[in-house]
N, C-alpha and C positions, 0 to 999 in steps of 0.2 A: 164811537161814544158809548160808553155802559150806562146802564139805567141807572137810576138817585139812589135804589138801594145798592146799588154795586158799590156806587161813590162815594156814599155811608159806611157801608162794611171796609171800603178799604182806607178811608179815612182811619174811622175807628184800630184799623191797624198798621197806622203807620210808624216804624220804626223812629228810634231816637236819633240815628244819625244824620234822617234823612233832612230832620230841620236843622239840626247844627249847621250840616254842611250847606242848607239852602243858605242862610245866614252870612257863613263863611263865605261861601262861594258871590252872594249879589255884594255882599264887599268889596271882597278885593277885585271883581273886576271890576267894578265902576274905577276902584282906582289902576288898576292898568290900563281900562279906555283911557282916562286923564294921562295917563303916563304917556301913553302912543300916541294922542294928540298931543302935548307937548314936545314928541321927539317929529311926528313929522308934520307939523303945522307947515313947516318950508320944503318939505317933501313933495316929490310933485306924484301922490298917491290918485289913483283916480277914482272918481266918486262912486264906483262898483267897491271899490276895494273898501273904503271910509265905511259904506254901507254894509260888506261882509265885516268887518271889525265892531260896528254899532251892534250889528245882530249876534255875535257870537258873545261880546262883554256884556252889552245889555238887556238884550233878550233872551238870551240863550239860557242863565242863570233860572232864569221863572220858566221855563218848558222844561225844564229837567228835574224841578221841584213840582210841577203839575204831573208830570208823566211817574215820577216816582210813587206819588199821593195816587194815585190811582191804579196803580201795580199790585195785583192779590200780594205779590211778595216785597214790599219796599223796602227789604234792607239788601234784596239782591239788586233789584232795579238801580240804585242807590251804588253800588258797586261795580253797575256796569255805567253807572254816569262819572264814575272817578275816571275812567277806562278814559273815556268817549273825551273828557276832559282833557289829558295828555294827547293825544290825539288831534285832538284838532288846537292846542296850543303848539305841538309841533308843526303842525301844517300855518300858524301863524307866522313863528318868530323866521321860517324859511324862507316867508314869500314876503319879509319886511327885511331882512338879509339878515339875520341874525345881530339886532338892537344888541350890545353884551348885557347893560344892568337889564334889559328888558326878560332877555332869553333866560337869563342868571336865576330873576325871579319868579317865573312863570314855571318854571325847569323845577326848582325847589320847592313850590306850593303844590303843585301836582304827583310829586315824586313823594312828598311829607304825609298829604291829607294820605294815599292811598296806602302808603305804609304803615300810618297810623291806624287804618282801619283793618286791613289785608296782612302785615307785616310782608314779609320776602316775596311770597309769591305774587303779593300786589304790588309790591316795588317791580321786580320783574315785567310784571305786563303794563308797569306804565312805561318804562324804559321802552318796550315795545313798542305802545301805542304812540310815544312820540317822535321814535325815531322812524313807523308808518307815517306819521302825519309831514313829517319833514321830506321824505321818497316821493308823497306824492305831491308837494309843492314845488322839488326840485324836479320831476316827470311834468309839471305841465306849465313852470312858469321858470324853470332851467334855474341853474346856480348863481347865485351872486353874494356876494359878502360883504358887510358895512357894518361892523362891530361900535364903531363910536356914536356914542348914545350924551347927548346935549346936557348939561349939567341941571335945568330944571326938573327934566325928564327922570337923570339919577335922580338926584334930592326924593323926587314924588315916590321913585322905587323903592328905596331905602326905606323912605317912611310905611311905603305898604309893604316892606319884608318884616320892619318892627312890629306894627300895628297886627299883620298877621300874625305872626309868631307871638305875640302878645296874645293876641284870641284864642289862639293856638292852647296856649298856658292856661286863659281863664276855664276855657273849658275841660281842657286833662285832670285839673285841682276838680272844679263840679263833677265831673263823674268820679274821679277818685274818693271825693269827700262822700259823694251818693251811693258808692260800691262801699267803703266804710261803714256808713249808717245800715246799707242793708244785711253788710255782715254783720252787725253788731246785733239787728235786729232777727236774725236769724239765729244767731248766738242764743239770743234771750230765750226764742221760741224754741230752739233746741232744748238747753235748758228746763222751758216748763214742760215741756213735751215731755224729758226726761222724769221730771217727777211726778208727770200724771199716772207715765207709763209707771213708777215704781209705785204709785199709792193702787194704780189697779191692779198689779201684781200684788200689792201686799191685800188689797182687798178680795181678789182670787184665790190667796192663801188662806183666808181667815174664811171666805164660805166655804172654800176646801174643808176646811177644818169642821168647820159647822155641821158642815153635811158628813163628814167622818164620825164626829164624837156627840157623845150624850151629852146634850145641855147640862145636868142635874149632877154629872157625877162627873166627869171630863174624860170617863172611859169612853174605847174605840163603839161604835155602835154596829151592829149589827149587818147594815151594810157594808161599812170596810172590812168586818169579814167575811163578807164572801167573796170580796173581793179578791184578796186574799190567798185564800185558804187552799184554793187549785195549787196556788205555784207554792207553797210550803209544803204544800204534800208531795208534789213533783221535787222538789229541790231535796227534802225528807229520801224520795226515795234511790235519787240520785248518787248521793251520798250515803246509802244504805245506815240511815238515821232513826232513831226514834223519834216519835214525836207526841206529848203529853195534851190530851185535852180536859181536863178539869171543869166539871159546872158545881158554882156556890148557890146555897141558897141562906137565905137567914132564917134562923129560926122562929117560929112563932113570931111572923112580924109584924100579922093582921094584929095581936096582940097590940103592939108596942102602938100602931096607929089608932087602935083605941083610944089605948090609954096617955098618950099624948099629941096624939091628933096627926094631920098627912103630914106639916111641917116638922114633926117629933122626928119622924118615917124618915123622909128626907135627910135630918142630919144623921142619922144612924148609916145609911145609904152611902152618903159623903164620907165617912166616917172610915168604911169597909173600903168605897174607892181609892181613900188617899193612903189605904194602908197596902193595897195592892200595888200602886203605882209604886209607892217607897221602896219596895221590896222585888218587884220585876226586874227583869233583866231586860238590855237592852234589844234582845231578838223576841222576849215576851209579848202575847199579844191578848190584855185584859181587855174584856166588853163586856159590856152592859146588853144581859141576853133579853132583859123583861122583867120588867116588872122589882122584885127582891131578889132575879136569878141573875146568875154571874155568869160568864162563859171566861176560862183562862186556857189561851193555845202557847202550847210550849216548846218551841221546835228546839230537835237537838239533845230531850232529856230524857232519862232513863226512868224506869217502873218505880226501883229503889228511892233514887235522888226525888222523886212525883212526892210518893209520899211522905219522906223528911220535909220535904216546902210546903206539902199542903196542912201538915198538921202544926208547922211552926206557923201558918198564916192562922189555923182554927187559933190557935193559943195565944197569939196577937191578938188577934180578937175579940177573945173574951173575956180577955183584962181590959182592953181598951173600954174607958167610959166617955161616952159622947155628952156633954153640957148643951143643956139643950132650955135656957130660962132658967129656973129655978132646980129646974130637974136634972140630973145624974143616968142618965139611959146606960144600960150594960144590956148587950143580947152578945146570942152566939150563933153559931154558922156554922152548916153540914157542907161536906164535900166530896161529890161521886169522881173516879179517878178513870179513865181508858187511855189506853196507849194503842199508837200507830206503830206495826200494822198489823199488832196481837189482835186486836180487837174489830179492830175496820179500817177501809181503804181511804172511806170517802166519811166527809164533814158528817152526814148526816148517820151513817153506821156511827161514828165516833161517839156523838153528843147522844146517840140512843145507848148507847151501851155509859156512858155518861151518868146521863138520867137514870136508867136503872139502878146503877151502884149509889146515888143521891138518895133512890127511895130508900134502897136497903140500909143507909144511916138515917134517914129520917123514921122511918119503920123502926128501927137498932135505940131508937134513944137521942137521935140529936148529937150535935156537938162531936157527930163522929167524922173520919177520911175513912171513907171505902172502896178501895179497888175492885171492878170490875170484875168478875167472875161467870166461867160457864153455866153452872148452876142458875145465877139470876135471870139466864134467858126463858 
């Protein structure tokens, strides 16, 4: 006997077959006891044997739903009671000389349930286990044969082959209709599961994005260039490429915030972002380096074609007028020009020699594109 919590825990896990088939099983034998005492009520059975027949149809049903219930694994225990079932219904219908409607039914309900449950290899081992139960009734109470079975005795069969088969059916429909429902409810959950996955995917792209780009201007920020900027220089030099890095600044811009305040600033800013972006290509990579300073990485372009783009962007520019309230904003933009890998190997060679050619148009007058030169080091 195992302790309450055992009988608890294995409560708590007891498979579903193992009540159906309790169910099933304290059925139909009460009605094949009824059946066997109707066929041998004139039988001259002896009252060991009446008593082995009480115990296996009446009692035997509740000891093999107790003993499964209490099983760590009840759906095995449960599997080996389909077994044990054949089995000793062969060792029945042997040692009653094989009843026909009796053996017919008994033969079918055992050969059904465990097929039902096992499919082949359970059919297989009850064919087994009946044709053991049968050996060992004919080994210890020898052969005899009496197939004619009393017509109440049919009739009661008959009715517990329907009535079973009928049980049989209500229950394949409830679990079928309960496998339904949970596929369906698996379905659903698939489903939202699906779109929780895509709104968090989409919401991982959008703080991707976030963490990528400048709030204020939509340009790349500062981080995703460095991110970057390794494998274009590698790819650059794989490819024995140029590669253009350009830093903008706007002119006199403490100016304009002056004179129409940080929000003025801002659309001016906006202004120059959206005119970068229009005008980039799709391997360009414009950021927002700080503040009113630009950074533009150019992989792929030459010194010549640098300075045609950068001076068609100053002159975008400085027609472009930003509305800004009441006000009309016009500024303009300087631009230092360095090329890979005239200038430098690495990010930060680049943008200094960058920066220097910026000063030398800011120095120069503004509103100019200056390429890089030995002299400004």
């Amino acid at each position: 006997m195992g302790s309450p919590d055992t009988a608890t825990t294995a409560r708590k896990g007891v498979h579903w077959t193992v009540k159906t088939n309790y169910r099933l099983r304290a059925g139909s034998f009460a009605i094949m006891f009824a059946s066997i005492v109707l066929h041998g009520w004139d039988k001259a059975y002896s009252p060991a044997l009446w008593s082995l027949i009480a115990l296996q149809l009446l009692v035997y049903p509740h000891l093999m739903y107790w003993r499964a219930r209490r099983s760590p694994n009840s759906e095995q225990a449960e599997a080996s009671n389909l077994v044990i079932d054949s089995l000793l219904f062969g060792l029945l219908v042997a040692t009653l000389g094989f009843p026909l409607w009796i053996t017919f039914t008994v033969y079918i309900a055992s050969t059904l349930n465990i097929t039902i449950s096992r499919g082949t290899r359970g059919m297989l081992l009850s064919q087994l286990a009946f044709a053991g139960g049968v050996l060992v009734s004919i080994t210890a109470f020898g052969w005899h044969l009496s197939p004619a079975t009393d017509w109440p005795a049919t009739l009661l069969c008959l009715l517990g082959n329907t009535v079973y088969m009928i049980a049989i059916g209500i229950t394949a429909f409830a679990r079928n209709r309960q496998l339904r429902k949970t596929r369906e409810d698996l379905r659903l959950s698939e489903q939202t599961l699906t779109h929780r996955l895509s709104d968090i995917q989409d919401l991982q792209a959008k703080l991707q994005e976030q963490a990528t780009r400048d709030p204020l201007t939509g340009l790349y920020n500062r981080r995703f260039l460095d991110t970057i900027v390794d494998r274009e220089i590698a790819r650059c030099h794989r490819d024995n490429q140029y590669m253009v890095v350009m830093m903008i600044d706007v002119d006199h811009f403490k100016h304009v915030n002056d004179t129409y305040g940080h929000p003025g600033g801002d659309e001016v800013l906006k202004a120059l972002s959206a005119l970068l972006l229009e005008k980039a290509r799709a391997t360009d990579v414009p950021c927002r380096y700080g503040g009113e300073e630009f950074l533009l990485l150019l992989p792929g372009m030459t010194a010549d074609i640098a300075m045609v783009r950068a001076n068609q962007w100053r002159a975008g520019f400085a027609e472009k007028v930003t509305l800004f309230g009441e006000a009309s904003i016009q500024a303009t933009m300087s631009i230092g020009v360095a090329v890979y890998p005239a200038h430098g190997e690495t990010l930060q060679a680049l943008t200094r020699c960058a920066d220097l050619a910026l000063y030398r148009a800011k120095a120069d007058g503004r509103n100019q594109v200056v390429m890089y030169g030995p002299e400004m080091g």
